[in-house]
C-alpha positions in Angstrom: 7.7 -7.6 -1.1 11.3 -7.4 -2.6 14.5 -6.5 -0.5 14.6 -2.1 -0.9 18.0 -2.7 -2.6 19.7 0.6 -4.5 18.5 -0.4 -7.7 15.0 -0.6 -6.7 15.0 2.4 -4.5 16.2 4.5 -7.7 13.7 2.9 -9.7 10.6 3.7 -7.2 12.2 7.0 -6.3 12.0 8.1 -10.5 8.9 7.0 -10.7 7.2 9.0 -8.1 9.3 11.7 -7.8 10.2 12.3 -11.1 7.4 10.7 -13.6 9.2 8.3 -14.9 5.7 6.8 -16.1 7.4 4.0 -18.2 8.2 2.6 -14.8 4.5 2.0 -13.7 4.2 -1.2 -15.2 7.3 -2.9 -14.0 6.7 -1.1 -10.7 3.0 -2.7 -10.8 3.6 -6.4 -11.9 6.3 -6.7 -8.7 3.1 -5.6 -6.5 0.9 -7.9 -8.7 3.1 -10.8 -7.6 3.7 -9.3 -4.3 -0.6 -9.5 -3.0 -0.7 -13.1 -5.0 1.9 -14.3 -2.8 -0.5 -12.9 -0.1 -3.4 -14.6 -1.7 -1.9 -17.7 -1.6 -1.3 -17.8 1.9 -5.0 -16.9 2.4 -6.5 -19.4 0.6 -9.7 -19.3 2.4 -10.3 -15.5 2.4 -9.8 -15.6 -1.3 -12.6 -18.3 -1.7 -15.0 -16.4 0.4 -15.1 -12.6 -0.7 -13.8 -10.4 -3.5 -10.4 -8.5 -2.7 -10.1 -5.3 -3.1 -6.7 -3.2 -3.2 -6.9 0.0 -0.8 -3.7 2.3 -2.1 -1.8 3.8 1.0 -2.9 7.7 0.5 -0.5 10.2 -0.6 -1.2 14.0 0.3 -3.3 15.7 -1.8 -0.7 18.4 -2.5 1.9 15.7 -3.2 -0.2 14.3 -5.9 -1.4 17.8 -7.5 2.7 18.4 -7.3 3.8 15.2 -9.1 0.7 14.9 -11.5 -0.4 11.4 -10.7 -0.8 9.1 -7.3 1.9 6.9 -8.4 0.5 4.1 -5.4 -3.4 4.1 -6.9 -1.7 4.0 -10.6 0.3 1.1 -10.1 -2.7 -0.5 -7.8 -4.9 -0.5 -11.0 -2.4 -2.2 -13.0 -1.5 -5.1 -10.4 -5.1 -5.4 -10.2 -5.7 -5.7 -13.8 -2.9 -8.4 -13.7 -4.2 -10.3 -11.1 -8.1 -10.3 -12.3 -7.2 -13.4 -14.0 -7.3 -15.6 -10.9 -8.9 -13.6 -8.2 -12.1 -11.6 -8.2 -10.1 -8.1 -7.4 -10.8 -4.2 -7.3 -9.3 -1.1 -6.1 -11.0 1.6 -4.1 -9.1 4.7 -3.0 -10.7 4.5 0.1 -8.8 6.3 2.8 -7.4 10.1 2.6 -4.9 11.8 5.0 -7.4 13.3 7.5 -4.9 15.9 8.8 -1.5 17.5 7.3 1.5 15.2 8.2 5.6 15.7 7.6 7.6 14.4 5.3 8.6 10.9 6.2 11.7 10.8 4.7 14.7 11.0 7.5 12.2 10.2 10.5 13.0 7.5 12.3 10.5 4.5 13.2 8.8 6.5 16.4 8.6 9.8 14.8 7.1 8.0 11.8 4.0 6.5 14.1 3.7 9.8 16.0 3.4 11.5 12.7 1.0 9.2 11.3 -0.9 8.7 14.4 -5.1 9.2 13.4 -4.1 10.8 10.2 -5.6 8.9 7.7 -9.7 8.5 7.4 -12.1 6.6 5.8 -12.9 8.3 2.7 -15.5 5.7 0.7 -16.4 2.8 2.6 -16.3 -0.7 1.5 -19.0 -2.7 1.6 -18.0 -6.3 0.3 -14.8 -8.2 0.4 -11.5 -8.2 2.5 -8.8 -5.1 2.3 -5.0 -5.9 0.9 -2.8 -3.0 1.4 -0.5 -1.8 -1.0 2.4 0.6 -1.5 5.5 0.9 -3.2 7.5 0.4 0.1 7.4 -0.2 3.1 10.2 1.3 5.9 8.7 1.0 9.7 5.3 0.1 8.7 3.7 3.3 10.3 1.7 3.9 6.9 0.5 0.3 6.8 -0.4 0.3 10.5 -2.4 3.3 10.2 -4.3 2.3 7.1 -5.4 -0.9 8.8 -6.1 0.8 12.0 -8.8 3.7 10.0 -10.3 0.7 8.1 -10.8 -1.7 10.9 -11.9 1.1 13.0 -14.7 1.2 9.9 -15.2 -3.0 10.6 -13.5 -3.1 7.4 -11.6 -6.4 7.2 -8.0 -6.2 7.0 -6.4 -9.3 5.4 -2.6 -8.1 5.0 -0.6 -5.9 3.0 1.4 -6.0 -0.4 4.2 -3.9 -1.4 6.6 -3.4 -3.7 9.7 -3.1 -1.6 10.6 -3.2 1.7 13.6 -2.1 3.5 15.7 -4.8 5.5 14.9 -4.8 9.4 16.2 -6.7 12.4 12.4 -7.1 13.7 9.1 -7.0 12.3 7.6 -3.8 12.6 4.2 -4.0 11.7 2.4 -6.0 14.6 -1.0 -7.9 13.9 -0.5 -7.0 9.9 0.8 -10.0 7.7 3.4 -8.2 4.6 4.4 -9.9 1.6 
């Protein structure tokens, strides 16, 4: 993932919050390079198993509100992208189990606490090994609860991709490898 710089931030923020749909595709090819840098670090998994691309859930009212799941829309494009080297899907396979806050303004221990069990396994996977995505990534709390729901299913976790991530003094996402 890319450094969350103010250009960026405006540029995800438009596209989810305000449809700027033209926006998907740029948005999509930075996560397309994002998981192949990934990949490449994984050379083995990639050799072995098909990858499939598990979009972080947004709530279901969030996505009735905006019109579109801007994660899973730009997930479909990176994967289109990407088909051309790696044997790739996507699978919208977790939902938010439970109602949780707003993350915006909620600093790294309120984030986990909020997101604590909240997501669940909504389809399960049945071949190949998970890569993560979302537009960005803050503490990690959304990542590390995505990996904990699937791997509580035995569904392999290899990493996660985003788009962006915001600058921190210390990883924050223990046992999850980020590009």
């Amino acid at each position: 993932s890319s450094t969350y710089d103010p250009i960026l931030r405006r540029l995800i923020s438009a596209h989810k919050e305000r449809r700027a749909l033209a926006l998907t595709s740029f948005l999509a090819e930075r996560l397309a390079l994002s998981v192949h840098g990934l990949l490449a670090c994984e050379p083995y998994a990639v050799r072995t198993s098909s990858i499939v691309l598990v979009p972080i859930p947004s709530a279901a009212r969030t996505v009735r509100q905006r019109g579109f799941d801007a994660t899973a829309s730009m997930a479909r494009l990176a994967a289109r992208r990407l088909r051309v080297r790696y044997p790739m899907t996507v699978r919208s396979a977790l939902t938010q189990g439970r109602r949780v806050a707003d993350q915006a303004g909620l600093r790294a221990a309120a984030r986990r606490e909020n997101l604590a069990g909240a997501f669940r396994l909504r389809r399960p996977i049945s071949t190949g090994v998970v890569v993560l995505v979302d537009d960005l990534v803050t503490t990690g709390s959304s990542l590390t609860e995505a990996a904990r729901a699937l791997r509580a299913a035995r569904i392999p976790v290899l990493g996660a991709a985003t788009v962006a991530a915001t600058v921190r003094e210390r990883p924050a996402v223990r046992g999850l490898r980020t590009q």
